[in-house]
N, C-alpha and C positions, 0 to 999 in steps of 0.2 A: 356248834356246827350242826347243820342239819343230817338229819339220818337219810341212806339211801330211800326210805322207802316211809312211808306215814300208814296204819290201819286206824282207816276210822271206824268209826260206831257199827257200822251193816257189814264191816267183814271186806269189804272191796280195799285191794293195796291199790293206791295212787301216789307215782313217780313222778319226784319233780319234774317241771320244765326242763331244766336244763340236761337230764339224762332222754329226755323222749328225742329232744335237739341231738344229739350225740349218736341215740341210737338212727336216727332218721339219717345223717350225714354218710353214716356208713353203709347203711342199706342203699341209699343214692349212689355210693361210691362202688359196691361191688352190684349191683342192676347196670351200672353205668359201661363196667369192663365188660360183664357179660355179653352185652346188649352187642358190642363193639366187636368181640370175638366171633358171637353168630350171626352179627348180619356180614353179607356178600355186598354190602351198598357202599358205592364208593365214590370221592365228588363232592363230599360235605360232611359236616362233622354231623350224628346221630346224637342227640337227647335224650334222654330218659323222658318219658312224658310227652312232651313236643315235638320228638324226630326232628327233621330238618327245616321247621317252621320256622325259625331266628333266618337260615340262609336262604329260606324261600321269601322270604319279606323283604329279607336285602336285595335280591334280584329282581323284582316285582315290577321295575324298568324294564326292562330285560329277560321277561320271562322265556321268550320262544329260544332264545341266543342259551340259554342258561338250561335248558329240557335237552336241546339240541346238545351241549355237552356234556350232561349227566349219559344219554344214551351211549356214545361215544365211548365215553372211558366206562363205561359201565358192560362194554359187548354189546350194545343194541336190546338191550331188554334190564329194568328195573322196575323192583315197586320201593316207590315212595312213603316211606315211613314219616309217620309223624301222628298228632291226633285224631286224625277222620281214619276211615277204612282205608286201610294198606290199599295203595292205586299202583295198578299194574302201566307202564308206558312202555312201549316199543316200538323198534322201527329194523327189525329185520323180515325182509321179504318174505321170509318160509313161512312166519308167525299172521304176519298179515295175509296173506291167500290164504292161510288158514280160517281166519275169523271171517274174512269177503268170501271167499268161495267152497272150501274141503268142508266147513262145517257150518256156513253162517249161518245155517237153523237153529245154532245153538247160541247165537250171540244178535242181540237186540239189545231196545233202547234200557228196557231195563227200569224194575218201581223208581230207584232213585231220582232218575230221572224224566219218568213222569209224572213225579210228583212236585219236582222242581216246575217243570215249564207248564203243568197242566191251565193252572190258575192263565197265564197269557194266551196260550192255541187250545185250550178247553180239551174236545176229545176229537182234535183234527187229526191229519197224515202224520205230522212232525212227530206225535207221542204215542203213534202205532206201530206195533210191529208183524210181522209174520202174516197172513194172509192179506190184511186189510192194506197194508203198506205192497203188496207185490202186486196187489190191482190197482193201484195207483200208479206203481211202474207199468202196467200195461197200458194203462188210459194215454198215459202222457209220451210213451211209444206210440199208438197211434197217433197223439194228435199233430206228433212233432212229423210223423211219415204221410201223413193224408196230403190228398192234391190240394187241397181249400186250403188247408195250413200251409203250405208250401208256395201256395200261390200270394195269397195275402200278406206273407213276409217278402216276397220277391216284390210284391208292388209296395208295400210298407217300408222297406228298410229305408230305400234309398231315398223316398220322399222325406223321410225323419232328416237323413244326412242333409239335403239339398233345404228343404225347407224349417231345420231347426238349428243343428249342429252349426251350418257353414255361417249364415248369417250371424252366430256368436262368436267363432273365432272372427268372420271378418270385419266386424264391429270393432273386434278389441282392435284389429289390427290397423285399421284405419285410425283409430285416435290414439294406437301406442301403449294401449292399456293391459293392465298385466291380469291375467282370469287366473282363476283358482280353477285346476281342473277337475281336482276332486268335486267342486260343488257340482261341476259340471257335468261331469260321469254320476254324480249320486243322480243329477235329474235324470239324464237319461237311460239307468237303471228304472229307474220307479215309471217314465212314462213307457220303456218297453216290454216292463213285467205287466203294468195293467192293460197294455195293448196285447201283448200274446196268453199272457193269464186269464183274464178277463173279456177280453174284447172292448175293452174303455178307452179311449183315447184322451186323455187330462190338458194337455197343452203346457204342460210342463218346464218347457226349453226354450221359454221366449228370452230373447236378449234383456228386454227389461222385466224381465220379472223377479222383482226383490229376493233376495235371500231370506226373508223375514218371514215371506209367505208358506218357505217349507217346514220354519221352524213351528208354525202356528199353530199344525194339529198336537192338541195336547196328548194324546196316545194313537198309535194307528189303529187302533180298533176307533175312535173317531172317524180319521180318513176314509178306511172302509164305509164303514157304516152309511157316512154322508154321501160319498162321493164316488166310490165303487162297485158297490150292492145296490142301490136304487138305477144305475145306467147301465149293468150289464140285465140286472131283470125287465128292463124296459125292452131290451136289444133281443131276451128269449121270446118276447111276445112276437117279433116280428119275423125273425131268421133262428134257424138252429147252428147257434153260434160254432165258429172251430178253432176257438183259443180253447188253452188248457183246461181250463176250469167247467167248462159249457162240456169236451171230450168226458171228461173224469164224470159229470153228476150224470151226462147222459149213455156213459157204459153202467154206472150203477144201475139205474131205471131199467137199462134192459136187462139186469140182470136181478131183478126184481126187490133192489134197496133205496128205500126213499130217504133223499136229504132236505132236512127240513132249512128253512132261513139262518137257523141258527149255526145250521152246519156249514150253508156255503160260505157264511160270514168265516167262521174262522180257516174254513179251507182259504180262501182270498188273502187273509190273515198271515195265514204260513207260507202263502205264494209269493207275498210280497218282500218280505223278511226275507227269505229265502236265495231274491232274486235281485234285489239290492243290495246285500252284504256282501256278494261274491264280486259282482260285477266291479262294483265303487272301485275295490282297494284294488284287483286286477287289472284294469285299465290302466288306474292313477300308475302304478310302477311302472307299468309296458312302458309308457311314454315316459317316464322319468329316467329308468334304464336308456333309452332311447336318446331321451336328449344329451344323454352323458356318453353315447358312444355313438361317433360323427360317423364314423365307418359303417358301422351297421345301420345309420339313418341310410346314407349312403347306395348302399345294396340293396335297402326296401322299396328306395323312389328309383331304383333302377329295374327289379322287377317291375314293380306297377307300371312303369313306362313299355316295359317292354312286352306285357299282356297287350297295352293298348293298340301299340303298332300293328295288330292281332286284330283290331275288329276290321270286319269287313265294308264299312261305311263309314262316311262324316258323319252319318245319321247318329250312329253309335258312341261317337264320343260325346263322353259326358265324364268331364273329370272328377265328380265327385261322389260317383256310385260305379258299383262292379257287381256282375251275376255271378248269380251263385257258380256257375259253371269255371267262369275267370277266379274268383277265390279259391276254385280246389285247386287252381295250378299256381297259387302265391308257396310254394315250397319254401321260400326264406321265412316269407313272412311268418309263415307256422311254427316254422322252426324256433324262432326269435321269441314269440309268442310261448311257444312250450318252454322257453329256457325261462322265459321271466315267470313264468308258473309256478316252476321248481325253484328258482333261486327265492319268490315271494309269493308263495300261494294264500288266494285269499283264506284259506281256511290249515292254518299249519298242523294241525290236530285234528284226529276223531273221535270220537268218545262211542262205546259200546261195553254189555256186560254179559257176561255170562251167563244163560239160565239155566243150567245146571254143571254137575263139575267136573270140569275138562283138563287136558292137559294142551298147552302148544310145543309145536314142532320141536325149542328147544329146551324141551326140561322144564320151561315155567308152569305150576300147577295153577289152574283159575278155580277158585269158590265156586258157589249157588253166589248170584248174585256182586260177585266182586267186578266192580268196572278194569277197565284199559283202556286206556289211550294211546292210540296208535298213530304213528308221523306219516303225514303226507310230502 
């Protein structure tokens, strides 16, 4: 029978295999109780090593549904254990005015995550934080409140509806044919970011134009490149544009920061990303919510009716655009709008970190550096 223990030649004791197995089972076994005793995480079984990796891969369907009730029975605030850096999530109100407003000097995007998305938006808006990012909210406050931007959307919206939008529903509907609307909101997502972003107009929304066409640019920095950035710099030579983009490089300049090509390219970049991904998924439910509740279709084509009865001319009716002035008194419709936000926001998460170390409102202590994700 073999001895516990063998000394060979140079003096070093080396233990079978089978005792280092023995010995390893039990350190697994008491790290395992420990581990279970001190964390407050509850929702899922903890790991030694992995934390809750095995039930984060089983829910990976279901990821938002599954965050959504770890918070839950957790009180509204947990960090997620498992191999990467402890992540903080929450969704109690006090915590988040906290990180938006009481101190969000101290919470930005944070290295991790500029070193994540750097390589795609380079060193654009999306991977800045703290000054550079609050003059971009002032740019884009102006541009959204100027008479030119205000004006050009009021003669732009409804031309999109009458001359893009209707002629695709009323195609389908004349031959019976069933439209995907998501493709249909991604188009008109992408042609009214590059139209208010940009100042580009693409043509985006014709009834026949293939699904294949949008699939074709092999990266959007492509897109850009070809077809964005060469016809909005065509369009500075002649007018000083008052889409987003033309606001933002032209409060820099007066404020004596120059943006080279490379930089409007990926600002364009992060505008378009930015203005598509909300939009797409937000519409698509409005109207799927919609069509599954007759009652509330019901009381929207009864407001809209009943603004109309409201204009003062034949001249004015036009059933398939409303001024801006007639949308602020649509009170159902917004309402309808804000529930289907909350029940399916295009964005159920936000991600922010710490730069340096804080405590929130209830008792959760944040790192230098530890991210959270907070529920919208």
């Amino acid at each position: 029978m073999a001895s516990l223990a063998e000394v060979v030649g140079n003096g070093i004791t080396v233990f079978p295999l089978w005792c280092v197995g023995i010995a390893s089972i039990i350190l697994f076994y008491i790290y395992s109780l420990k581990s279970r005793v001190r964390s407050s995480f509850r929702g899922a079984p903890v790991w030694p090593v992995v934390g809750v990796l095995p039930s984060l891969l089983l829910n990976f369907g279901q990821l938002y549904d599954w965050f959504t009730y770890l918070v839950v029975i957790n009180g509204g605030t947990f960090r997620l254990p498992g191999p990467w850096k402890f992540r903080v999530f929450t969704a109690d109100p006090a915590n988040i005015e906290y990180l938006l407003k009481t101190r969000y000097h101290n919470f930005g995007k944070g290295e991790i995550f500029k070193e994540t998305f750097r390589d795609m938006f380079g060193e654009s808006i999306v991977v800045q934080d703290g000054e550079a990012f609050k003059r971009f909210n002032i740019s884009v406050r102006k541009a959204l409140a100027s008479p030119a931007f205000r004006d050009d959307a009021a003669a732009s919206l409804p031309a999109v509806m009458q001359q893009n939008l209707v002629p695709i529903f009323s195609h389908a509907c004349e031959k019976g044919a069933i439209i995907d609307l998501q493709d249909v909101f991604h188009r008109l997502a992408l042609h009214d970011v590059c139209l208010f972003g940009a100042g580009v107009e693409l043509g985006w929304l014709k009834p026949d134009l293939p699904n294949r066409l949008l699939k074709a640019r092999e990266t959007i920095y492509d897109f850009v490149l070809q077809q964005v950035h060469p016809r909005w710099r065509a369009k500075q030579d002649e007018t000083q544009g008052s889409d987003i983009g033309s606001a933002f490089i032209r409060f820099e300049r007066e404020s004596g920061r120059l943006y080279s090509d490379k930089g409007v390219h990926e600002l364009f970049v992060s505008l378009i990303l930015a203005g598509k991904d909300t939009v797409t998924p937000g519409l698509t439910w409005f109207f799927w919510l919609v069509a599954n509740n007759p009652r509330v279709e019901a009381q929207i084509l009864a407001e809209l009716r009943e603004i109309m009865k409201q204009r003062n001319s034949l001249d004015d009716l036009d059933l398939f655009s409303f001024s801006f002035e007639e949308v602020k008194r649509m009170d159902y419709l917004h309402a309808t709008l804000t529930d289907s936000l909350r029940l399916y926001p295009p964005i159920p998460f936000e991600l922010t970190a710490s730069l340096e170390d804080d405590v929130l409102p209830d008792g959760t202590t944040m790192k230098k550096g530890e991210q959270i994700l907070y529920s919208i």
